[in-house]
C-alpha positions in Angstrom: 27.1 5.3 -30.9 30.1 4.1 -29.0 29.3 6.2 -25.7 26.3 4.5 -26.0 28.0 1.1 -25.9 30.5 2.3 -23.4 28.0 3.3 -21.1 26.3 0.0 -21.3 29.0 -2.1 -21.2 30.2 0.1 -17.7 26.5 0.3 -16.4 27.0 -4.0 -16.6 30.2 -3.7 -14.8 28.6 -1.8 -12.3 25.4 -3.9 -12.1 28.0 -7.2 -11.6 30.5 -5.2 -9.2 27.4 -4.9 -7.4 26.0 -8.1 -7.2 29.3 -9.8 -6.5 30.1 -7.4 -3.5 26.5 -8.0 -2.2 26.7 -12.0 -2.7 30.6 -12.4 -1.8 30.3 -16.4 -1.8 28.3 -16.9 -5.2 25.4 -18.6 -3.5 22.6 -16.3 -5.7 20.2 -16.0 -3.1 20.1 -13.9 -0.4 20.0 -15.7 3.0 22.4 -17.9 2.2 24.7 -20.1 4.6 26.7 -17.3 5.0 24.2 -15.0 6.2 22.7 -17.1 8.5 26.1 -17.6 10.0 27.0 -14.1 10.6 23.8 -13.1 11.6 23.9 -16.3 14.0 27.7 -15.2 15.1 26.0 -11.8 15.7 23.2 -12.8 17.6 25.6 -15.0 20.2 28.1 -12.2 20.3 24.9 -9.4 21.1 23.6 -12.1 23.5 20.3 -12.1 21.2 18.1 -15.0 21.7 15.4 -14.1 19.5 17.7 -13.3 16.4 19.7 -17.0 16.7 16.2 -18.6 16.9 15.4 -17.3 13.6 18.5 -19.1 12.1 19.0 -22.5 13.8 17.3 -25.7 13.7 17.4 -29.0 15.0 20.6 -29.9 17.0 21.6 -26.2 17.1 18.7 -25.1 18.0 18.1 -27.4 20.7 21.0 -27.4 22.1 22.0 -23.3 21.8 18.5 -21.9 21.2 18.1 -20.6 25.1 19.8 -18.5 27.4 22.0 -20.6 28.6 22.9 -22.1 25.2 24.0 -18.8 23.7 25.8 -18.1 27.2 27.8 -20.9 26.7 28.8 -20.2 22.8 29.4 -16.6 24.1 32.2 -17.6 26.3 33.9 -20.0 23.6 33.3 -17.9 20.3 35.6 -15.5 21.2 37.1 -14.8 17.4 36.0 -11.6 16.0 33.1 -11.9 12.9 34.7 -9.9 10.7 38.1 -11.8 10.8 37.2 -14.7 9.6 36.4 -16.4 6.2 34.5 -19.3 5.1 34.9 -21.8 3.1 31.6 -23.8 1.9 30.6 -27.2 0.5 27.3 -29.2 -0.2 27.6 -32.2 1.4 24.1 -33.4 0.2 21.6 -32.3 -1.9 18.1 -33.9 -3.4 14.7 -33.6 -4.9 12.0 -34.6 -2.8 9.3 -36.5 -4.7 6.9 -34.9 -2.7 7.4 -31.9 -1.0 8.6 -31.8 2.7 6.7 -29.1 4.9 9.4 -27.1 6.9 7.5 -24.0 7.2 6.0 -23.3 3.6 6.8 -26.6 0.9 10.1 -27.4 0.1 10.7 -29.5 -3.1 14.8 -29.0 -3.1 17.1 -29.3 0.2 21.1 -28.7 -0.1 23.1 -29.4 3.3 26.4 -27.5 3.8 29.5 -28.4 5.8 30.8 -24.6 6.5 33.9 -24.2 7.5 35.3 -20.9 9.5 38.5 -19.8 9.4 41.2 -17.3 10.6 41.8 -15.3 8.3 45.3 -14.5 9.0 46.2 -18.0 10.2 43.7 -20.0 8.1 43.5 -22.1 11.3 39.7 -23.8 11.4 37.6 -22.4 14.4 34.7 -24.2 13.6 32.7 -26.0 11.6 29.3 -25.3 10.7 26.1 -27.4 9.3 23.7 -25.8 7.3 20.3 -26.6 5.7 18.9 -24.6 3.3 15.1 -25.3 1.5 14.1 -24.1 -1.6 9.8 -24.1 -2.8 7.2 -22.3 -2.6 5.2 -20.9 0.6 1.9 -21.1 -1.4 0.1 -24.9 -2.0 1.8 -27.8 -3.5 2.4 -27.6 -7.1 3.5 -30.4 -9.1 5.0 -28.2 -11.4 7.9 -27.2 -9.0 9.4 -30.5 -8.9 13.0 -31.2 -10.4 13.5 -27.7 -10.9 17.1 -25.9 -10.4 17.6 -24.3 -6.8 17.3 -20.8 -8.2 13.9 -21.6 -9.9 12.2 -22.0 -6.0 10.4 -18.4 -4.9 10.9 -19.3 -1.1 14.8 -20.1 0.1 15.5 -20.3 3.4 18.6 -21.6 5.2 19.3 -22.2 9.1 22.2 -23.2 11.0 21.7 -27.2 12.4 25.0 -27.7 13.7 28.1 -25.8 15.4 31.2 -28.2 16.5 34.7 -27.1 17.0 37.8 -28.5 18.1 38.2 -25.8 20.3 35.1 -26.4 23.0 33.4 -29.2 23.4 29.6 -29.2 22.4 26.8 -29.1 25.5 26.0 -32.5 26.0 22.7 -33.3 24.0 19.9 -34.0 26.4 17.1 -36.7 25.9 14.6 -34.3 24.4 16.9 -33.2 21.9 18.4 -36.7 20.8 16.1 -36.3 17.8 17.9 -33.7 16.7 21.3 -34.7 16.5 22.9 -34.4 13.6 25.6 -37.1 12.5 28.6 -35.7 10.2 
């Protein structure tokens, strides 16, 4: 009887070890702001175009989400991925009364200011914007309004905004005025 409650009391140990080292930041979900940074920082430092499209939106994607654009955060993201840390707020969260189509129906919205850090120094290299959706990608449902974040089937998150003290953003153009994104 008691090796039977050891094991499952180690076996749930295990199961949170796990789940912790896999989800680092608490966020429950998996990509989360921090994914879609790393897997943005990624995608500038491997010069991949198609991967950063598939985590920005609006001003970042505008802006960064071509050749050139990643060419230019290249050269001035120079701080290695894996020395950093983040630390992560919502600046804004709400309910839509009815759902917002951003790919599939979207009933919750959070907005993150991210900020990136040395992790030696705990200097701030950057900060980051990030907007992450949470519904369904089937038809609207009524029944999914007002419901906690976890609740939503379909979460989705993507990088809007990179500034830094360090560089100095590309200058937004005409066509992507609709995009900025005001802090």
């Amino acid at each position: 009887m008691e090796i039977d409650i050891s094991m499952k009391i180690l076996s749930l140990l295990i199961l949170f070890t796990l789940i912790t080292a896999c989800d680092p930041h608490g966020f429950g979900y998996d990509h989360n702001p921090a994914w879609v940074l790393d897997t943005a920082f990624r995608a500038v430092g491997n010069s991949d175009q198609e991967s950063f499209l598939e985590v920005s939106g609006k001003e970042a994607l505008c802006l960064y989400g071509n050749a050139d654009g990643i060419s230019y955060l290249k050269q001035r993201l120079t701080f290695d991925v894996d020395q950093v840390k983040i630390n992560h707020s919502i600046v804004e969260s709400k309910h839509f009364k009815i759902p917002e189509f951003v790919g599939f129906w979207s009933y919750y919205t959070e907005r993150y200011k991210v900020d990136v850090l040395d992790k030696r120094s705990g200097e701030l290299l950057l900060v980051a914007i990030v907007d992450c959706n949470f519904g369904t990608a089937s038809e609207k449902d009524e029944g999914l309004e007002n419901l906690t974040p976890i609740k939503y089937k379909k979460k989705e998150c993507k990088l809007i905004k990179v500034s830094s003290s360090k560089f100095e953003a590309l200058p937004i153009s005409a066509r992507c005025e609709m995009f900025r994104i005001q802090l």
